[in-house]
C-alpha positions in Angstrom: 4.4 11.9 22.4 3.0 10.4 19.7 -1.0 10.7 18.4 -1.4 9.4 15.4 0.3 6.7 13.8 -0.2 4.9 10.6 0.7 1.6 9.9 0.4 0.1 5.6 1.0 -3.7 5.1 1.7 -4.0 1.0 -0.5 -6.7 0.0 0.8 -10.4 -0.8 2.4 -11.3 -3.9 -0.6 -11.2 -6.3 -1.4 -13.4 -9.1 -1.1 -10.2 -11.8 2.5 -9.7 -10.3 3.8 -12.7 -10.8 2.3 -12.6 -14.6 3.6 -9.6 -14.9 0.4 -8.4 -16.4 -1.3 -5.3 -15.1 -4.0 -6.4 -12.4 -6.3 -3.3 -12.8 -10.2 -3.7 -11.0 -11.5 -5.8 -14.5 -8.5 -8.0 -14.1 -7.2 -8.7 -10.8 -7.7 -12.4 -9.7 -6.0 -12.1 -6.1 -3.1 -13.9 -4.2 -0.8 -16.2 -5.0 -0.3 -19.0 -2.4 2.8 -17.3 -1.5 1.0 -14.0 -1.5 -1.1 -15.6 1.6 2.0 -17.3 2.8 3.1 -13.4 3.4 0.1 -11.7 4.8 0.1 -14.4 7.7 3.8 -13.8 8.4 2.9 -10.0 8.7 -0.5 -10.9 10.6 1.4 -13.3 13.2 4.4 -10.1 13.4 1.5 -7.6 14.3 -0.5 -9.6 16.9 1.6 -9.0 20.0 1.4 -4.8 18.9 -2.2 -5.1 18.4 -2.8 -6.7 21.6 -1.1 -4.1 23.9 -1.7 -1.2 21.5 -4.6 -2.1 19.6 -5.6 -0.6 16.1 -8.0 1.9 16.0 -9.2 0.6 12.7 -8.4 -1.6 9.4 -8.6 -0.1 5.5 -8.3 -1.3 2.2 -9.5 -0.9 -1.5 -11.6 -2.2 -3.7 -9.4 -4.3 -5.6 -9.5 -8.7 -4.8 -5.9 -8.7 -4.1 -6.6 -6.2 -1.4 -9.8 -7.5 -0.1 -7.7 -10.8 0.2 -5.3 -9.4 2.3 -7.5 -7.4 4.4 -9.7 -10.8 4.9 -6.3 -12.7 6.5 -4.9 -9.4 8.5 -8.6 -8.7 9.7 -9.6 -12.1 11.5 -5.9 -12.5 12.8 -6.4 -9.1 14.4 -10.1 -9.2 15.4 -10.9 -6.1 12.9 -13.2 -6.2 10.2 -12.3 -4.1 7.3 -13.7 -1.1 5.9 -13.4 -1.4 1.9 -13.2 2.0 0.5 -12.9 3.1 -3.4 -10.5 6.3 -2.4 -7.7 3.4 -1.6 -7.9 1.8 -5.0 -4.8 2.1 -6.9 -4.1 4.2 -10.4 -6.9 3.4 -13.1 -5.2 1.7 -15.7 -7.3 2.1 -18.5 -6.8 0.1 -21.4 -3.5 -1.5 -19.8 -5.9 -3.3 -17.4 -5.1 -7.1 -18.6 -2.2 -6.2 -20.6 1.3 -7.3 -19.8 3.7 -4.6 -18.2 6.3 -5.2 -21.0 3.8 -4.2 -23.9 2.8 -1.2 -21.8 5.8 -0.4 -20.9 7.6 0.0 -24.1 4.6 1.8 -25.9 4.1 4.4 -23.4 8.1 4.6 -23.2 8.3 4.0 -19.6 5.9 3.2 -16.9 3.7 5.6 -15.2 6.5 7.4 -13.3 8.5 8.0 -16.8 6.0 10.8 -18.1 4.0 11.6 -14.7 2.0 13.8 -16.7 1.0 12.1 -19.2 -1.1 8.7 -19.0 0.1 5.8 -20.0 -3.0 3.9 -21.7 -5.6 5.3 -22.7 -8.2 5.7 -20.2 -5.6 5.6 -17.7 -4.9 8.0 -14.9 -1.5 10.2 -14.9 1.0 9.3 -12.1 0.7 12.6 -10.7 -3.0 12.9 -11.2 -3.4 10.0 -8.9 -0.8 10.9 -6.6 -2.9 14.2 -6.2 -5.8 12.3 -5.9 -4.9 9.5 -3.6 -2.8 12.0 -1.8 -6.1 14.3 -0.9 -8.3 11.0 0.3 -5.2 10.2 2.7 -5.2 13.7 4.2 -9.0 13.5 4.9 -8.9 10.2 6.2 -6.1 10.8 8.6 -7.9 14.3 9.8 -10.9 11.9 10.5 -8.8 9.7 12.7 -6.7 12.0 14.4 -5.2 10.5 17.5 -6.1 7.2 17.0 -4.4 3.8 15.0 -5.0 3.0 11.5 -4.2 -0.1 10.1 -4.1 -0.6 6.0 -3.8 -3.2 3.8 -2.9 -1.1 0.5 -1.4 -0.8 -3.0 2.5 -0.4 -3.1 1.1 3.1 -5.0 -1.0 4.0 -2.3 1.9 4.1 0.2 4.1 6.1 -2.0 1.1 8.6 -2.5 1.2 9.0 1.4 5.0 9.3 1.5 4.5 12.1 -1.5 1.9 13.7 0.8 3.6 13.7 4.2 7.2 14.1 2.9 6.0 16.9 0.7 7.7 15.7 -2.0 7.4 17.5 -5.5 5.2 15.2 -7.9 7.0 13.6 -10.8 10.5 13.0 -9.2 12.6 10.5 -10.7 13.3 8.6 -7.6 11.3 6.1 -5.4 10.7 3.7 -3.1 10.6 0.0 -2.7 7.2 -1.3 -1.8 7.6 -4.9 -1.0 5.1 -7.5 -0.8 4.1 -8.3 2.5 6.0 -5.3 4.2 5.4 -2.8 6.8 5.7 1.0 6.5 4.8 3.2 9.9 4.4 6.9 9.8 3.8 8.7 13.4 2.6 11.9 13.9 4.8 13.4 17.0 3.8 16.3 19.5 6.9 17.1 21.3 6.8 19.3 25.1 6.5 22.6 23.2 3.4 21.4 21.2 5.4 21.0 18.0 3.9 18.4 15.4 6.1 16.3 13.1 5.0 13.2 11.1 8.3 10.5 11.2 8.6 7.4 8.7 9.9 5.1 11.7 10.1 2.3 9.2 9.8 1.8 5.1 9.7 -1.6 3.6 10.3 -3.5 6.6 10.5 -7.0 5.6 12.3 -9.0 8.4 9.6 -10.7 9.7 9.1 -11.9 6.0 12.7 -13.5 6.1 10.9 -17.1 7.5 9.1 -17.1 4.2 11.7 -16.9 2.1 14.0 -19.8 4.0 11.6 -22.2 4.1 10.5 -21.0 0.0 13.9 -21.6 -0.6 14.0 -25.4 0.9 10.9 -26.1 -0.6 
């Protein structure tokens, strides 16, 4: 049986990625047309679930490319979003603005490459925040057991939850691909002898996305 689930939409393509600058809270200036393009091929893909099954509730962070994506899931859904600082990405300190290459190449690597150690000043270390993110996931989840949660989140925030529920060791050298647009389910499984287990039933699924890209490319 299954109690819990968790379901994370990656926001659309953002303005910052495209950039390639680092879209920290002083800096990020929201979607791309194709970024909205996306989150309307993931709202249209969810509808039919949320109408038989429907979301218990809808999350996000802070941040505007976020907020944007939560604002064209939300009404597509009928859920209005609670906007919450504990699903905010890394801080980026000084990198906030910057583009990823600079940053990149004087930190030698990007956050993963020294996960204790920060990589601007100001910033947060990966593993700081995947501590940190990590713990506000585990709350939030206790506080909705049984029910459906819906987010619209930071590729980071998903790995943090992955870190957390995986019980990964912080700092590991491998990863996941978060992207834009795409759906990632956990569920949280009693089975007859009343043994829990959280599942991934899907990472990174980007199939419904594969319209977008077609008619991008005839465009």
């Amino acid at each position: 049986m299954i109690t819990t689930e968790i379901v994370l939409v990656r926001h659309g393509q953002a303005r910052c990625n495209a950039a390639g600058i680092v879209g920290g809270p002083r800096t990020c200036t929201g979607l791309t047309d194709l970024g909205r393009v996306q989150v309307l091929a993931t709202a249209e893909h969810l509808a039919p679930e949320h109408a038989t099954k429907p979301f218990t509730a809808l999350y996000t962070g802070p941040r505007l490319r976020l907020r944007e994506t939560a604002d064209i899931l939300g009404p597509a859904l009928g859920l209005r979003a609670k906007v919450t600082a504990g699903l905010d990405g890394p801080a980026h300190g000084d990198a906030d603005g910057r583009p990823w290459y600079d940053v990149k190449t004087s930190a030698d690597g990007g956050p993963h490459a020294h996960p204790d150690r920060p990589w601007a000043t100001g910033s947060d270390t990966w593993n700081g925040y995947l501590e940190r993110a990590g713990a506000f996931l585990r709350d939030l989840i206790e506080q909705h057991e049984g029910q459906r949660l819906l987010f619209a989140a930071h590729g980071e925030t998903i790995l943090a939850l992955h870190t957390l529920l995986l019980e990964l060791r912080p700092g590991l050298q491998t990863g996941f691909t978060v992207d834009h647009g795409s759906i990632t389910r956990w569920q949280h499984h009693v089975n007859r002898l009343g043994q829990h287990r959280w599942l991934l039933d899907r990472h990174n699924d980007r199939a419904h996305l594969d319209p977008v890209r077609e008619q991008r490319g005839r465009g």
